[in-house]
VOLUM-99786 format. One record per residue (C-alpha): x, y, z. Coordinates in steps of 0.2 Angstrom, whole numbers, always signed. Layout:
! VOLUM-99786
    px    py    pz
     X     Y     Z
...
This chain:
! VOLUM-99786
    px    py    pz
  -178  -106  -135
  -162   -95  -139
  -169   -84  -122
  -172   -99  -113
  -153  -103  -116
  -146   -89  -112
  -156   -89   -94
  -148  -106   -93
  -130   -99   -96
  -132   -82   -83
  -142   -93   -71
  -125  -108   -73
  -111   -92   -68
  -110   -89   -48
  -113   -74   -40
  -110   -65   -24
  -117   -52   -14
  -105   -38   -10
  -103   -20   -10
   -95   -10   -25
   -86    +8   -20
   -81   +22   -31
   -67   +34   -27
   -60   +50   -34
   -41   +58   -30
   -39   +73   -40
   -22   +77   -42
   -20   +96   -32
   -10  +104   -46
   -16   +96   -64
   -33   +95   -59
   -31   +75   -66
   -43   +66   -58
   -38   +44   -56
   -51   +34   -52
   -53   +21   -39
   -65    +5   -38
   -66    -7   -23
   -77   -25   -23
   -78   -32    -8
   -89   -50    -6
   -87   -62    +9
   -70   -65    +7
   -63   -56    -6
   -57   -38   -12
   -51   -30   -25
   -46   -13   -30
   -46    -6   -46
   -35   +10   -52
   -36   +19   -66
   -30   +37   -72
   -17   +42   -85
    -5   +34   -78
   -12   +22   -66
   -20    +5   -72
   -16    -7   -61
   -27   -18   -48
   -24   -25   -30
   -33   -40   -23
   -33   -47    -8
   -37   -66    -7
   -42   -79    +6
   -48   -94    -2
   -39  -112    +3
   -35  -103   +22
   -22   -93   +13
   -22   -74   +15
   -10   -66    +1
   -12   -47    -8
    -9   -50   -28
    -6   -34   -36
    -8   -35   -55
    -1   -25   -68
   -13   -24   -82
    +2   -15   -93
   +13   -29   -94
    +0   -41   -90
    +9   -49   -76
    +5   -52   -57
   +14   -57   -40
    +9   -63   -26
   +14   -59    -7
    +8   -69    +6
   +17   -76   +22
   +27   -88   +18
   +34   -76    +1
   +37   -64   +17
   +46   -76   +27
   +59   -81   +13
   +60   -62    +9
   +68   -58   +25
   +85   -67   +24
   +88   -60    +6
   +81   -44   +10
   +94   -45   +24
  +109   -52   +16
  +106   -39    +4
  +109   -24   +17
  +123   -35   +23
  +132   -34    +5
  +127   -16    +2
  +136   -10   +21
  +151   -22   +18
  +155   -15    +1
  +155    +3    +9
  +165    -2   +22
  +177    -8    +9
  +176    +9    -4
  +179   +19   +14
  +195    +8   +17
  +199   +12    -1
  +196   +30    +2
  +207   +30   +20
  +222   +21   +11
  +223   +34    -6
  +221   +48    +8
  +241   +43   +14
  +247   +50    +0
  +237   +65    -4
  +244   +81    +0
  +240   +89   +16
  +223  +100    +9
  +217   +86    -2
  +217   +75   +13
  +208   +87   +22
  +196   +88    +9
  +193   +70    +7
  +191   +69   +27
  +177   +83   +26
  +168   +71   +13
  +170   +55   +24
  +163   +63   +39
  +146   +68   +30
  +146   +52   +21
  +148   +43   +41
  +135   +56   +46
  +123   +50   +32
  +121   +34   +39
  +104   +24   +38
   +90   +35   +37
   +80   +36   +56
   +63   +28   +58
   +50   +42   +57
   +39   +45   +74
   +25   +35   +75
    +6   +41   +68
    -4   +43   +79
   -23   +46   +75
   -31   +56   +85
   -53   +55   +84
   -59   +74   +83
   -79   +70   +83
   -89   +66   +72
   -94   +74   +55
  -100   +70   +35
   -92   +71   +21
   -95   +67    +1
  -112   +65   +10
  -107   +49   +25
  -110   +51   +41
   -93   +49   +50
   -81   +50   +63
   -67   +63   +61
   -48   +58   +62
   -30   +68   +65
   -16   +59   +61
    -1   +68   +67
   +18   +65   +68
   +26   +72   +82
   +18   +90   +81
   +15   +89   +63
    -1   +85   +56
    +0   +74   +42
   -18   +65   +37
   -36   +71   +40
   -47   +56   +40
   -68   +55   +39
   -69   +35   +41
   -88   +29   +43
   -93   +12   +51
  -103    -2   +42
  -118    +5   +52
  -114   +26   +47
  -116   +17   +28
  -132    +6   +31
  -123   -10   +29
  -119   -22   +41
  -103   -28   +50
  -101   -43   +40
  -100   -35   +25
   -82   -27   +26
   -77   -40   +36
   -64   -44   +23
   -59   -25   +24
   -56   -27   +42
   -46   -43   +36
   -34   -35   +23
   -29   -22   +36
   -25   -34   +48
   -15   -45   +34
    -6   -29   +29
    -2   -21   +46
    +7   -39   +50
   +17   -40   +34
   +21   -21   +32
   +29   -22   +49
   +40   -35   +45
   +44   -25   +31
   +48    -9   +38
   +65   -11   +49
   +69   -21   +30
   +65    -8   +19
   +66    +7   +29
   +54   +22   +32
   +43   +18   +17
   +37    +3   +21
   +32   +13   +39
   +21   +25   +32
   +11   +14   +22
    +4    +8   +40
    -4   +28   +39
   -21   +22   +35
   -21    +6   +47
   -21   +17   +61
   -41   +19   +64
   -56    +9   +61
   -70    +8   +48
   -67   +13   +30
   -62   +32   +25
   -74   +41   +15
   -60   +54   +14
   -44   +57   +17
   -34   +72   +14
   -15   +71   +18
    -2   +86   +23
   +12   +90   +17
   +23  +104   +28
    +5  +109   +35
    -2  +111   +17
   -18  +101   +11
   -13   +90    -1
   -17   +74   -10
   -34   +68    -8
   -46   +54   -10
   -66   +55    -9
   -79   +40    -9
   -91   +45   -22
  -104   +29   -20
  -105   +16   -10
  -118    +3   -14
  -125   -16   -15
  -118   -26   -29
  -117   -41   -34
  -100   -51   -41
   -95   -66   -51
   -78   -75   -52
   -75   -67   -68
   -76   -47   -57
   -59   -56   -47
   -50   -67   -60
   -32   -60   -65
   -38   -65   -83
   -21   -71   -93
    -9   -62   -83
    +9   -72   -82
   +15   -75   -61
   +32   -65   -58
   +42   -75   -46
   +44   -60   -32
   +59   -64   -25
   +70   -67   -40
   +75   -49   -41
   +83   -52   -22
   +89   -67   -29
   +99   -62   -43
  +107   -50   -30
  +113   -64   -21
C-alpha cells in the first residue's frame, strides 16, 4: 500500500521532456574548475553556476506570452526579473542618470576654470594640462563590431561541429565549436527555447548598450553565430584564454520544482536607478 502511494504522489508531479547539459570553464591560471548546468524543455531554460565563488542561476521564462530573463542569487536568496516592459522604464532613468552625471561635471569644470583666475601663472598651467586630459577622456568609444567568421567544420569535447572566429578589427577574440540540434542527435525543436533566449537577449542588450556603454556590447559576443557552442575559448591580446567545454549533453526529463526560484525574495530592479533620481 505505502508503494502504491508513493507511485500515486510521483505519478501527480508534472514532468517534461528536455535536455540537460554540463559544462566545464577552468580557470587558466588556478586551475579552479566552475561548473555549469543548462535545462532546457519546451519553453523554458535555466542555467545553473557553481564554483568557489559562483552560485547563482539564470532562467529564461516564457510562460503567460511573456519573455523575461530572472537571474537568481542563491547567496542572498533574492531574484530579479528583466523583461520588456522592466527595459522600457530603464531607459529614461538610465538616461537621466548620464544626464546628471555630465551636468555635474560640467559644473566641477566651471569650478575648476573659475579657481584657475587666481592661481599663479604655473599652477594654472598645471590645472589646464589636467583639464585637457580630463576633456580628452571623454565617454569611452563603442568597440568595433564581432564579426564571426565560419572556418569549417571540426569536433570538440567529442560533438561534431562547425568551427567559428570571432574577430575585432584584426584582433581575434573568441574561437567558437557550435553544433546544430542535428550534429547532437536532437531535433530542432528541442533548443527552440535556446534560439529564443538569444533572440530575447540580443534585443534587450542592444537597447542597453549606447545606455551602459561597451560592456553591455560585448555581451552580444556569443549571439553572433547559430547553434549552441560545445566550446569556446576567448583571446586576450592574441593569448588563449578563458574557456568553457560541454562535457554531456543528454535527454532529461524536468518538473516544475528543476525551475522554481524556491523562497527567494523579488528585488525591484529599478530602485537602484531610482533612488538616483
Amino acid at each position: 500500500m505505502k508503494h502504491f502511494l508513493w507511485l500515486t504522489l510521483v505519478l501527480a508531479v508534472p514532468v517534461f521532456a528536455g535536455v540537460r547539459i554540463q559544462l566545464e570553464s577552468p580557470n587558466s591560471i588556478t586551475g579552479e574548475v566552475t561548473k555549469g548546468e543548462i535545462l532546457l524543455d519546451g519553453d523554458r531554460l535555466r542555467i545553473n553556476e557553481t564554483g568557489k565563488d559562483t552560485n547563482n542561476s539564470t532562467l529564461f521564462l516564457t510562460d503567460g506570452g511573456r519573455n523575461r530573463i530572472v537571474t537568481l542569487n542563491k547567496t542572498k536568496n533574492e531574484y530579479e526579473e528583466m523583461d520588456q516592459q522592466t527595459m522600457n522604464q530603464m531607459a529614461p532613468l538610465m538616461q537621466a542618470q548620464a544626464q546628471a552625471q555630465m551636468a555635474q561635471g560640467q559644473a566641477q569644470m566651471a569650478q575648476m576654470q573659475a579657481q584657475m583666475k587666481n592661481m599663479p601663472p604655473d599652477q594654472r598651467a598645471a590645472m589646464e594640462k589636467m583639464m585637457a586630459r580630463m576633456k580628452g577622456l571623454g565617454t569611452p568609444a563603442a568597440p568595433a563590431p564581432l564579426v564571426f567568421t565560419a572556418k569549417g567544420r571540426g569536433s570538440a569535447n567529442g560533438f561534431a561541429c562547425t568551427k567559428y572566429e570571432g574577430n575585432r578589427g584584426a584582433e581575434r577574440v573568441y574561437e567558437v565549436c557550435a553544433a546544430s540540434p542535428s550534429d547532437l542527435k536532437f531535433a530542432a525543436s528541442d533548443f527552440q527555447v535556446y534560439e529564443k533566449m538569444k533572440e530575447f537577449m540580443a534585443g534587450l542588450l542592444g537597447k542597453m548598450s549606447p545606455l551602459m556603454g561597451a560592456g553591455y556590447a560585448a555581451a552580444l559576443n556569443t549571439l553572433g553565430f547559430p547553434g549552441f557552442p560545445v566550446q569556446e575559448i576567448k583571446f586576450n591580446n592574441g593569448t588563449a584564454g578563458a574557456r568553457t567545454d560541454a562535457k554531456t549533453i543528454e535527454r532529461a526529463t524536468f518538473s516544475n520544482a528543476d525551475f522554481s526560484l524556491g523562497s527567494a525574495k523579488k528585488v525591484d530592479p529599478l530602485q537602484e536607478l531610482r533612488g538616483k533620481q
